[in-house]
C-alpha positions in Angstrom: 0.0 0.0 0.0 1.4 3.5 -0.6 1.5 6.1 1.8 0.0 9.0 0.6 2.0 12.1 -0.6 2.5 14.8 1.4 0.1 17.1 -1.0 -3.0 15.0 0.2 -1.9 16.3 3.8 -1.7 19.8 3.2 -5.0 19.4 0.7 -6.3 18.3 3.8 -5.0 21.1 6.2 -6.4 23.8 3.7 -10.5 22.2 3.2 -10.3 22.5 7.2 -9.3 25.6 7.1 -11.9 26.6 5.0 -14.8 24.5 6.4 -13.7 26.6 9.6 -14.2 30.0 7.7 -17.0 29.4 5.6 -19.5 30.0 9.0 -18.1 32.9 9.2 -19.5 34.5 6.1 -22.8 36.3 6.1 -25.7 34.3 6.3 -26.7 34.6 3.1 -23.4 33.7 1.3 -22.9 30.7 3.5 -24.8 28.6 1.8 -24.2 30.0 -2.0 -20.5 31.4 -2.2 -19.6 29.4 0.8 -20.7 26.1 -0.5 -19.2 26.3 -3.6 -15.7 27.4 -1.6 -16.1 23.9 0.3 -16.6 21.9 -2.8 -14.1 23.4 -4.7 -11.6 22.6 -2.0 -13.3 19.0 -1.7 -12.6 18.5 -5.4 -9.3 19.4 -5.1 -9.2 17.0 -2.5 -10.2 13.7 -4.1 -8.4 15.0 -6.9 -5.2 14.8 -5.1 -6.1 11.4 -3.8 -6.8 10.4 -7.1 -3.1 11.0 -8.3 -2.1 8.7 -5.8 -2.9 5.7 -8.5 -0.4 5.7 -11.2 -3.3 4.8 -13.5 -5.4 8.1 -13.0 -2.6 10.4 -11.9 -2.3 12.6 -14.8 -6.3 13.2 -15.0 -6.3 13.4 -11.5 -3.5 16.5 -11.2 -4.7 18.3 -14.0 -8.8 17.9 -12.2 -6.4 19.5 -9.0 -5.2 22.1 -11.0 -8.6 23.4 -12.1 -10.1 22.8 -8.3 -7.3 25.1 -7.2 -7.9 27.9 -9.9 -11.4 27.9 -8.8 -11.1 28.3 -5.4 -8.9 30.9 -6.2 -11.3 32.7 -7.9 -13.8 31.9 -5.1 -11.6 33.3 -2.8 -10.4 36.5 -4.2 -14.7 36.9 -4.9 -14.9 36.1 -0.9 -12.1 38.8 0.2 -13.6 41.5 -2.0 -17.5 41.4 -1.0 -15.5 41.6 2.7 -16.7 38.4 3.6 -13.0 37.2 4.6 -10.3 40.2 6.3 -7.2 40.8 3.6 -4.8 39.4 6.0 -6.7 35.8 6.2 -6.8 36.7 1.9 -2.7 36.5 2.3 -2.2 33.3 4.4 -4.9 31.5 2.2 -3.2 32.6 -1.1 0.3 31.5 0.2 -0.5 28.2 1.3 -2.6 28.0 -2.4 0.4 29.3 -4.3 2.5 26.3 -2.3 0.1 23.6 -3.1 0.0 25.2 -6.9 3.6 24.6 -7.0 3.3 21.2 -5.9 0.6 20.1 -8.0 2.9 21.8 -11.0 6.1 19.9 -10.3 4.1 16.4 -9.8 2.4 17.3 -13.4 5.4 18.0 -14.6 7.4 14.8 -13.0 4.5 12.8 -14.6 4.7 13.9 -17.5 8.5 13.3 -17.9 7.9 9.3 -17.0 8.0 6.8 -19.9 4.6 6.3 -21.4 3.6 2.2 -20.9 2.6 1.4 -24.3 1.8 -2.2 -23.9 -2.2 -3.2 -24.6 
C-alpha cells in the first residue's frame, strides 16, 4: 500500500481551514458562495487522492489544478465582498500558491515518466 503524498496532507489542512471559515460568512453567502468554496476545496481534494494511483494520476493533477484555480477565484470573490479580512486573503493565497507549485512539479514529473505502451 502506498503512503499518501505529502500534498493529500496539506489538501487536507487547507479544506479544514476553509470549512472553519465558511460560518463565518454572512448568512446569506454561506450557503451560496460558501458552498461552492467547500466543494471546490473537496474537489481538489479527491483530486489529489486520485493521483495517488499511477493509472489516474495525470487526470487526477490536472482535475487539481482546475479545483485550485477555482477556489482561487472563489476566494479572491470572498475577500472582496469583505466576507473574509485581507490578512486571512494573504495566508490563504500563500498556502494555495505552495500547493500550486506542488501540483505543478508532480504534473510536470508525470509527465516526464516513460509512457507504458503495452495493450
Amino acid at each position: 500500500m502506498r503512503s499518501p503524498p505529502p500534498l493529500l496532507h496539506d489538501a487536507y489542512d487547507l479544506t479544514l481551514q476553509l470549512y472553519k471559515l465558511v460560518p463565518t460568512f454572512p448568512k446569506a453567502q454561506r450557503f451560496v458562495l460558501g458552498q461552492r468554496i467547500e466543494n471546490a476545496a473537496v474537489d481538489f481534494l479527491y483530486a489529489i487522492d486520485e493521483a495517488n494511483t499511477p493509472r489516474e494520476r495525470a487526470t487526477a493533477l490536472r482535475r487539481a489544478s482546475v479545483a485550485l484555480d477555482r477556489l482561487r477565484l472563489l476566494l479572491r470573490i470572498a475577500t472582496d465582498l469583505g466576507f473574509m479580512p485581507v490578512t486571512r486573503h494573504e495566508a490563504l493565497f500563500t498556502t494555495l500558491g505552495a500547493l500550486g507549485r506542488q501540483v505543478g512539479g508532480w504534473i510536470k514529473w508525470t509527465d516526464a515518466q516513460p509512457r507504458d505502451t503495452t495493450p
